[in-house]
N, C-alpha and C positions, 0 to 999 in steps of 0.2 A: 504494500500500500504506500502510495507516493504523499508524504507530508507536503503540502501547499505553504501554510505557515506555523511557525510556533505556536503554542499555546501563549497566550498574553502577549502576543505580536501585534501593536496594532497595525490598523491599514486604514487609515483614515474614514470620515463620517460624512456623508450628503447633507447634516442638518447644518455646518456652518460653527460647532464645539471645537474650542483649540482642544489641543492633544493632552495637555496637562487637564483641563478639564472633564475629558474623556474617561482618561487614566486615574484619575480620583474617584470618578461617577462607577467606575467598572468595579474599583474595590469595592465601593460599598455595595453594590451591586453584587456582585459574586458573595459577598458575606453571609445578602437576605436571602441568593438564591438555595444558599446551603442550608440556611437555618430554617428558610420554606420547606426544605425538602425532608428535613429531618422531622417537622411538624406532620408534615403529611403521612409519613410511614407510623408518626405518633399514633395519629388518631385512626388509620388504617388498621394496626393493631385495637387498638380498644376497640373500632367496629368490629372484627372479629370474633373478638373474643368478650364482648358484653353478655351479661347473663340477669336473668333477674328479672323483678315486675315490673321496670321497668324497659325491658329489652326494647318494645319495640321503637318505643320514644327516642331511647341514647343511641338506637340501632341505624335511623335514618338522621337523627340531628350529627352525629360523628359522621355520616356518611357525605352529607352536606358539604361539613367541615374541611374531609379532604378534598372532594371535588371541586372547592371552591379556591382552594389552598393551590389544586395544581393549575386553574386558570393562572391565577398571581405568580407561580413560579415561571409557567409558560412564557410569560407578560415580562418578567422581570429578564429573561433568559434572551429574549426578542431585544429590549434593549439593549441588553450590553451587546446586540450583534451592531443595529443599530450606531452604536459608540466606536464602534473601528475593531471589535475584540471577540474572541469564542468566549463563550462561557465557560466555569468550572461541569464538566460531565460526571466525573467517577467520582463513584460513591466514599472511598476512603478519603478524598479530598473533602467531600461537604463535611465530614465528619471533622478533620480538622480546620474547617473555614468558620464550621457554624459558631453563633456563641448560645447556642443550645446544645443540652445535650438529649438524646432519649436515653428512655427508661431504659435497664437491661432484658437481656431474655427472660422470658418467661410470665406467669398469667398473675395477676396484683389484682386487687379489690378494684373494681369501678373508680369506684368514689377519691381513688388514689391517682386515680391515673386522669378523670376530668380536674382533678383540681393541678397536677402535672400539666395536665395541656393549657387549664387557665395561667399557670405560672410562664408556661412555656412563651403564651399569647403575651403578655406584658413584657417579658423581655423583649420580644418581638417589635412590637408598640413604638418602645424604650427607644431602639437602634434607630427603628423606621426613623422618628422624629431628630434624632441627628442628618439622618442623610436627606431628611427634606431642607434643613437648616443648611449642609453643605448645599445644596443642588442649586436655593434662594443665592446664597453667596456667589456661586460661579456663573448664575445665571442660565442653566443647564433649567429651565424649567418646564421641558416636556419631563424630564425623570420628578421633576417635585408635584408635578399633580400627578402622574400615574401613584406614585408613591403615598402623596395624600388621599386621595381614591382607596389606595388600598389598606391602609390606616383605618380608615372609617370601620372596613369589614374587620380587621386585626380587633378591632376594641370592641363589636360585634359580638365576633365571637367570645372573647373573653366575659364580655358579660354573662353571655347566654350561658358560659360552663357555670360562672356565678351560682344564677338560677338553678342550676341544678345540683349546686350543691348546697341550696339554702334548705331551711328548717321547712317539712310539710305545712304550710300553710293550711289545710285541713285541718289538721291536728291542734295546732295554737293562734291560726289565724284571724279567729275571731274573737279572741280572748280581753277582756279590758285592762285586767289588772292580771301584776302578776301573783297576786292574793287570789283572783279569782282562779288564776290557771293550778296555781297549786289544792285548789279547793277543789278543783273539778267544775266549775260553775260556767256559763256563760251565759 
C-alpha cells in the first residue's frame, strides 16, 4: 500500500485558515475525536449489557447516546480533513489522545456506569469549551459553532444521565415535609 502523506502532514485548506491555525484546531480536534470515541464504545457497552426494570428505557436512551455520539465524531473527523490533516484512526491512539478514560472489562451495576458516562459527558463539556475559546481567538469559527452545536447535545446528555440517576420521584415526589416522608404521610 502506497502512503500518499504522513499522518499529521498537512496539505493545506480551501476555507482561507493559516497553517498554525489549522494545526492548533487539528489538536484539539483529534483530542475530542478520541474522547468521542471512547464515549461511544462507553455507552455501546452499557446498551448491551443493561438489565433490569428499567431495561427498556436505559436500552434505547444509551442507544440514542451512541448514535448521536458517532454523528459528532463523524463531524469532528470531517473537519480536521477539512483543516489540511487525516485524523487520528486507530484505536490504541484515541486511547492515548482521549482525556477520558472507559471503564475496564467487564459487567458493573447500571447505575455505575450512567453516572461514569454522566462524569465522562462533563469532562467532555469541560474541553469542548476551551477549544471553542481557542477557535473564537484564531478566528477558525466554522470549528466554534460546529463545536458549540455540539456542546448543547454534550450537556444534553449529561443531564438526561442526571435524571436517571435521580431519586424515584414516585416514591418521594410528592412529599411536603420531610417529617411527612418519614411518617409515611402525604
Amino acid at each position: 500500500m502506497e502512503k500518499i502523506r504522513e499522518h499529521k502532514e498537512y496539505e493545506g485548506n480551501p476555507v482561507g485558515l493559516s497553517e498554525e491555525t489549522c494545526q492548533t484546531m487539528r489538536e484539539h480536534l483529534d483530542r475530542h475525536l478520541a474522547a468521542l470515541w471512547i464515549q461511544y464504545f462507553q455507552y455501546h457497552k452499557h446498551h448491551w449489557l443493561v438489565e433490569g426494570p428499567q431495561f427498556r428505557d436505559l436500552h434505547l436512551f444509551l442507544e440514542e447516546n451512541y448514535t448521536e455520539i458517532h454523528q459528532q465524531a463523524d463531524a469532528v473527523a470531517e473537519r480536521i480533513t477539512l483543516l489540511g490533516f487525516d485524523p487520528t484512526t486507530r484505536m490504541e491512539n484515541y486511547v492515548k489522545l482521549s482525556y477520558i478514560e472507559q471503564e475496564p472489562e467487564g459487567v458493573y451495576r447500571i447505575r455505575d456506569g450512567i453516572k461514569a458516562d454522566m462524569n465522562n459527558e462533563k469532562a467532555i463539556a469541560q474541553e469542548f469549551r476551551k477549544s471553542i475559546q481557542k477557535a473564537f481567538e484564531l478566528g477558525d469559527f466554522g470549528t466554534k459553532s460546529m463545536l458549540e452545536e455540539f456542546l448543547f447535545k454534550i450537556e444534553d446528555r449529561a443531564h438526561h444521565c442526571e435524571h436517571f440517576l435521580g431519586e424515584d420521584s414516585l416514591a418521594v415526589g410528592y412529599l411536603h415535609s420531610e417529617d411527612e416522608a418519614k411518617a409515611g404521610h402525604n
